[in-house]
DSSP file (Angstrom, degrees, kcal/mol; ACC not computed):
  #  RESIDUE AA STRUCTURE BP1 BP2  ACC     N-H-->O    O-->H-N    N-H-->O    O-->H-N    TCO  KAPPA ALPHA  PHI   PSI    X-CA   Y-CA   Z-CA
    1    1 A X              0   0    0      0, 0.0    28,-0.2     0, 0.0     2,-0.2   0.000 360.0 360.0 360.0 147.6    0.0    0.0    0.0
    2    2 A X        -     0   0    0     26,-1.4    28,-0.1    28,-0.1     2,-0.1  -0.645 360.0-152.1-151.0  93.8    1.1    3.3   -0.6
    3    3 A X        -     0   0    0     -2,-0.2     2,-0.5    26,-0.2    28,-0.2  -0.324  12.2-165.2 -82.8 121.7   -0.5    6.9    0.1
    4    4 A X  E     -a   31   0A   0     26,-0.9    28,-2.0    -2,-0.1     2,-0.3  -0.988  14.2-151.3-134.7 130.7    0.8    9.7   -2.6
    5    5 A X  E     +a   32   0A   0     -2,-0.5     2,-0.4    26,-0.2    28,-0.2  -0.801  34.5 137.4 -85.3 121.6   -0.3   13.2   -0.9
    6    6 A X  E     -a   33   0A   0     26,-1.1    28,-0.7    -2,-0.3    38,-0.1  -0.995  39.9-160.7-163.4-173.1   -1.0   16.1   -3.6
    7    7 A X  S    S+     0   0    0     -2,-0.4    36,-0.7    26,-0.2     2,-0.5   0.363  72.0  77.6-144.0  -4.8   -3.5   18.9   -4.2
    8    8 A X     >  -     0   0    0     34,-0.2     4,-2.9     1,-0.1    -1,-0.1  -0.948  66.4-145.2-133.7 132.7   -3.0   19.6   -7.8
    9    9 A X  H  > S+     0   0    0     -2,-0.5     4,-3.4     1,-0.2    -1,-0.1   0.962 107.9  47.9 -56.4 -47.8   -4.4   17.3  -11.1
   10   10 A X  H  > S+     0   0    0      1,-0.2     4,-2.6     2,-0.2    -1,-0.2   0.990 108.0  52.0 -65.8 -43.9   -1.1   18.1  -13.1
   11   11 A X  H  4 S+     0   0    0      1,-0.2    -1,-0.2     2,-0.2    -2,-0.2   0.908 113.7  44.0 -33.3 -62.3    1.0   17.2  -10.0
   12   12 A X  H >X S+     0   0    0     -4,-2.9     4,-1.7     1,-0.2     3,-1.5   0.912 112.1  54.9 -41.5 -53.5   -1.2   13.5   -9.9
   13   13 A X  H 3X S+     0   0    0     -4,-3.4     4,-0.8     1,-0.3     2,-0.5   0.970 109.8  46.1 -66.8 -47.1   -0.8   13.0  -14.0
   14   14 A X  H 3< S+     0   0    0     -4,-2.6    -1,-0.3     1,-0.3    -2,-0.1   0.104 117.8  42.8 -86.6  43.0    3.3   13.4  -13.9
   15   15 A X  H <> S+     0   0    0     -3,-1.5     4,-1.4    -2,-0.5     3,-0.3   0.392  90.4  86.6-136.8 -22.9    3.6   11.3  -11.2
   16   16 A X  H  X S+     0   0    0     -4,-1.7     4,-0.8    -3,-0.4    -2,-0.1   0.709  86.4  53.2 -50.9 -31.1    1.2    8.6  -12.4
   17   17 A X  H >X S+     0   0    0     -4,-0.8     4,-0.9     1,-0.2     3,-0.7   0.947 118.1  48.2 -74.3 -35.8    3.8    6.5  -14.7
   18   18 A X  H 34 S+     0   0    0     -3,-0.3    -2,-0.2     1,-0.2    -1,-0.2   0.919 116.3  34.2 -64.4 -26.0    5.9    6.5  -11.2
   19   19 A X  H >< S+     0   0    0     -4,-1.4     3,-0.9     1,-0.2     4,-0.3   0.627 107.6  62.8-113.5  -7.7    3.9    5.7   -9.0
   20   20 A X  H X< S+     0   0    0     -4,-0.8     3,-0.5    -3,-0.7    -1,-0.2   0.858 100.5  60.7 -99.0 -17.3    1.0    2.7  -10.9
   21   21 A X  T 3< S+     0   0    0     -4,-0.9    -1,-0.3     1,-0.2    -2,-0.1   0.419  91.7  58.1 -88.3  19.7    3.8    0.3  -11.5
   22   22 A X  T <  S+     0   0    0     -3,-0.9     2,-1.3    -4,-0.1    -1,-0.2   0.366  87.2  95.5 -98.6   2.0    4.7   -0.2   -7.9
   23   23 A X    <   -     0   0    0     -3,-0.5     2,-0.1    -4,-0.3     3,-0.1  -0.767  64.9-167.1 -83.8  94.6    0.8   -1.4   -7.4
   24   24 A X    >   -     0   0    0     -2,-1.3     3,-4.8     1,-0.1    53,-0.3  -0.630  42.6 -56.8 -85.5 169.1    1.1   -5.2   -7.7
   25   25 A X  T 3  S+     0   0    0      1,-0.2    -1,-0.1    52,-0.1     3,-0.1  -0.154 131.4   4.6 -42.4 114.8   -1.8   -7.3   -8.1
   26   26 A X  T 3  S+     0   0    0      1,-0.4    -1,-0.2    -3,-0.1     2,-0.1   0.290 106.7 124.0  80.1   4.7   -4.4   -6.8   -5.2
   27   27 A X    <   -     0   0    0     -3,-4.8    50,-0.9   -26,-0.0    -1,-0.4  -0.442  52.4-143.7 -70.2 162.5   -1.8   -3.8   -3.9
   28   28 A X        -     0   0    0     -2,-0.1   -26,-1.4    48,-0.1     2,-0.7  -0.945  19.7-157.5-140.7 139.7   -3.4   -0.6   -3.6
   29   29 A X        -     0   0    0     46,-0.4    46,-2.1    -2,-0.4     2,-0.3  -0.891  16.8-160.4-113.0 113.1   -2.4    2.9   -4.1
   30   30 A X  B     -D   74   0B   0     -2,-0.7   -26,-0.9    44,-0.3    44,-0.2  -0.683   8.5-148.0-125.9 128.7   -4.5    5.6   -2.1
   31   31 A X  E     -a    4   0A   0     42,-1.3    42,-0.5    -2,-0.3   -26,-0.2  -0.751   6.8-150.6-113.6  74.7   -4.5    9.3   -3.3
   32   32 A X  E     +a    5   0A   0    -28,-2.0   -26,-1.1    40,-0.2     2,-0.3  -0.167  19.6 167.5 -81.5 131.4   -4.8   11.7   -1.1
   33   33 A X  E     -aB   6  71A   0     38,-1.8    38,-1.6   -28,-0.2   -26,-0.2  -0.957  42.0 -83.6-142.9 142.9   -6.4   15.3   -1.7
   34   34 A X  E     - B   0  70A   0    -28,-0.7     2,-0.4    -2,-0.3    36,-0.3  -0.255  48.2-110.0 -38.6 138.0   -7.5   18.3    0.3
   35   35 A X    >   -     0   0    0     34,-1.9     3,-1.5    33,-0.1     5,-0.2  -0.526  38.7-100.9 -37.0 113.7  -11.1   18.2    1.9
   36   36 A X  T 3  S+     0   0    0     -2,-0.4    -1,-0.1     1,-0.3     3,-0.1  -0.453 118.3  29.3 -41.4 127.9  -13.5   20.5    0.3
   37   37 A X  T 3  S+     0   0    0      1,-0.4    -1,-0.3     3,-0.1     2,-0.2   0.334  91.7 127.0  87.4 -14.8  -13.5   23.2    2.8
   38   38 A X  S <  S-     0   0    0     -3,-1.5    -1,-0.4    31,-0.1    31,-0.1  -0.682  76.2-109.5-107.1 136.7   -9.9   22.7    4.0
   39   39 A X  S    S+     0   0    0     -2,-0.2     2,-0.1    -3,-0.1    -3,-0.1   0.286  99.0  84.6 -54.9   6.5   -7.5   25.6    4.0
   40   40 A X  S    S-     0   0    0     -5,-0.2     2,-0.3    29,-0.2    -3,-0.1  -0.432  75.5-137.1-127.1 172.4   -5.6   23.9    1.0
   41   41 A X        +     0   0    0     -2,-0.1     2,-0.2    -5,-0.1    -7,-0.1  -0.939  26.0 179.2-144.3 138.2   -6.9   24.5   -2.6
   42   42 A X        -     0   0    0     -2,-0.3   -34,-0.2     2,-0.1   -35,-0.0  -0.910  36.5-158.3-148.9 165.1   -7.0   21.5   -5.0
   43   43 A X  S    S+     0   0    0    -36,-0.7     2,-0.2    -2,-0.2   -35,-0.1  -0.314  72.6 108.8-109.7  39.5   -8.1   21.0   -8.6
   44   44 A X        +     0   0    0    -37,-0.2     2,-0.2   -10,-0.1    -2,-0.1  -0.857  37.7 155.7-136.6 150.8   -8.4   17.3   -7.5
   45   45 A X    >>  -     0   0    0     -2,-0.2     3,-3.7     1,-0.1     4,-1.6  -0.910  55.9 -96.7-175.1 153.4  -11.7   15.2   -6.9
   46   46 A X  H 3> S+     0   0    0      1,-0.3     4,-2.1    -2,-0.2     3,-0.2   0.704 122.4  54.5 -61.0 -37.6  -12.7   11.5   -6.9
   47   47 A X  H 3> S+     0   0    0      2,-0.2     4,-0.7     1,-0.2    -1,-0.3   0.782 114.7  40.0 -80.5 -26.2  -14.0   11.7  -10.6
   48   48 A X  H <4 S+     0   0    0     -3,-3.7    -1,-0.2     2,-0.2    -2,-0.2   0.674 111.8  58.6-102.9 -11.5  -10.4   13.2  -11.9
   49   49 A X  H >X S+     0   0    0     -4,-1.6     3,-3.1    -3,-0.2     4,-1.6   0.982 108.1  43.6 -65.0 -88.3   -8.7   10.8   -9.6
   50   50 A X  H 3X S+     0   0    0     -4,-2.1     4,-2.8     1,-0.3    -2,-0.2   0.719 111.7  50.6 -46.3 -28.3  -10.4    7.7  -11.4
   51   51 A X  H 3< S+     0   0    0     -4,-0.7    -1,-0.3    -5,-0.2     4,-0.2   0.781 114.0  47.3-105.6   1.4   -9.9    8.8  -14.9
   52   52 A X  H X> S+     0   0    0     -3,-3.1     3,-1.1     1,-0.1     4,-1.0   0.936 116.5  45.4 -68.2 -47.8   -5.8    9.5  -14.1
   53   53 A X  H 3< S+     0   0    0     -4,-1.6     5,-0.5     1,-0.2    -2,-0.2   0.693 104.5  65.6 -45.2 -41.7   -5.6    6.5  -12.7
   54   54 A X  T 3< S+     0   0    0     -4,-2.8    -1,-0.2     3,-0.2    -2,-0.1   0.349  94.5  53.9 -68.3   1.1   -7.7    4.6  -15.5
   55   55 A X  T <4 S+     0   0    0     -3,-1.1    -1,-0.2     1,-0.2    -2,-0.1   0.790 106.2  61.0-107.4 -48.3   -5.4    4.8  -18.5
   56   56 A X  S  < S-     0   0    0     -4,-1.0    -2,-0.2     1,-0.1    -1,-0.2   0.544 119.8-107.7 -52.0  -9.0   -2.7    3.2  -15.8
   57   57 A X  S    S+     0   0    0      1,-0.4     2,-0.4    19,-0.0    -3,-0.2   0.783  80.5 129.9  94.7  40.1   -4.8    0.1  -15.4
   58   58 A X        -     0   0    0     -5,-0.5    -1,-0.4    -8,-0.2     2,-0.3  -0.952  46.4-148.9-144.6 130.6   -6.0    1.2  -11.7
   59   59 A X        -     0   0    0     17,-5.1     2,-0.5    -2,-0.4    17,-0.3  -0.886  26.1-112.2-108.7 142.5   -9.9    1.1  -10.9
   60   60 A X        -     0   0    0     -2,-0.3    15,-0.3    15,-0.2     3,-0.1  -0.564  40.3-177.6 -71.7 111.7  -11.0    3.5   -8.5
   61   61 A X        -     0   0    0     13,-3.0    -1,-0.1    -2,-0.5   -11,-0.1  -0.049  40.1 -27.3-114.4-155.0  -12.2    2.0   -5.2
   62   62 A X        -     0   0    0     11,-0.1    12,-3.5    -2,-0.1     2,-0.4  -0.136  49.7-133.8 -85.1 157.6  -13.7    3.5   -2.0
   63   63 A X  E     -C   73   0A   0     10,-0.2    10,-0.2    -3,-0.1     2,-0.2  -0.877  29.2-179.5-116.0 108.1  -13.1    7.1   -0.7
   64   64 A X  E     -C   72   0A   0      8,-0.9     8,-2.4    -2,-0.4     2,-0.1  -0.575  27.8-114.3-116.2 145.1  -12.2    7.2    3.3
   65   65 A X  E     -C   71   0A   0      6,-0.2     6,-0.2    -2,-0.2    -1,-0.1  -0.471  24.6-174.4 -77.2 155.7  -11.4   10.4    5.4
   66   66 A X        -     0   0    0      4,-5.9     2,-0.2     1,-0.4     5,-0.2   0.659  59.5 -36.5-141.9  19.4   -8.0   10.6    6.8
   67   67 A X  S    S-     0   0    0      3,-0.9    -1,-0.4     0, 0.0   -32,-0.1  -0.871  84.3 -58.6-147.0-137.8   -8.1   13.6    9.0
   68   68 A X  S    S+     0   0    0      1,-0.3   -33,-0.1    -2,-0.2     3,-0.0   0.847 126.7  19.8 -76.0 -22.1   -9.6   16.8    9.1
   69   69 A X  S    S+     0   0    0    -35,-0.1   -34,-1.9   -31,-0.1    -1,-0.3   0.789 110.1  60.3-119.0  -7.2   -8.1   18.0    5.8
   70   70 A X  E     -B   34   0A   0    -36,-0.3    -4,-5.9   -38,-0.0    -3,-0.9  -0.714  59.9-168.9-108.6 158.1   -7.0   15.5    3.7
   71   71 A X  E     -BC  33  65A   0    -38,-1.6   -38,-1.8    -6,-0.2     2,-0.4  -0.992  20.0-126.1-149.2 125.0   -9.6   12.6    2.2
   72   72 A X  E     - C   0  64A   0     -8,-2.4    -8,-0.9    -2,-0.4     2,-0.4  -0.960  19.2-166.2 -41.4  75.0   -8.6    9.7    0.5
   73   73 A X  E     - C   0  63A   0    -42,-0.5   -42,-1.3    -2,-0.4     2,-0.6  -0.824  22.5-153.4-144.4  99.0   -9.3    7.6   -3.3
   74   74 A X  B     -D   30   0B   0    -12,-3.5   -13,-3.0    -2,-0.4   -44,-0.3  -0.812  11.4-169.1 -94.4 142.1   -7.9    3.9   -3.2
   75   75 A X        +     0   0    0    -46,-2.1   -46,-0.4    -2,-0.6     2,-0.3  -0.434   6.6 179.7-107.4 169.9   -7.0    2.6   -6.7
   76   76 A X              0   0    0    -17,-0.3   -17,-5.1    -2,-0.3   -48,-0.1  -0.920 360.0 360.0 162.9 153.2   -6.2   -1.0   -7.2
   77   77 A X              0   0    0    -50,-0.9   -52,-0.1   -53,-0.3   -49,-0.1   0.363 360.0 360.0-115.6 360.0   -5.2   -3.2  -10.4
């Protein structure tokens, strides 16, 4: 498992070839984004999350808080 922190869509897309082949089968790679409402400003959101993710072979699983500003997207192959 592995948790990649960001706030920005371009940030997510150039990182995406690093980061989707370290996912082995039934691993999962959890994306982390600012809360809506939380002092941080993101272009990022579960729908733009899924469709970076998709081209990498990673389906979009459940979205879990993890604390008062940051919120979660786990992907899995």
């Amino acid at each position: 498992m592995t948790v990649f922190f960001t706030s920005r869509e371009a940030t997510l897309r150039g990182r995406m070839p690093l980061l989707a082949p370290w996912v082995a089968e039934g691993g999962w790679l959890w994306i982390a984004w600012p809360r809506e409402g939380s002092w941080r400003e993101t272009d990022l959101s579960v729908e733009v999350i899924a469709a970076v993710g998709s081209p990498a072979g990673l389906a979009a699983g459940e979205v879990a808080g993890i604390d008062g500003t940051w919120q979660g997207l786990r992907l899995s192959r």
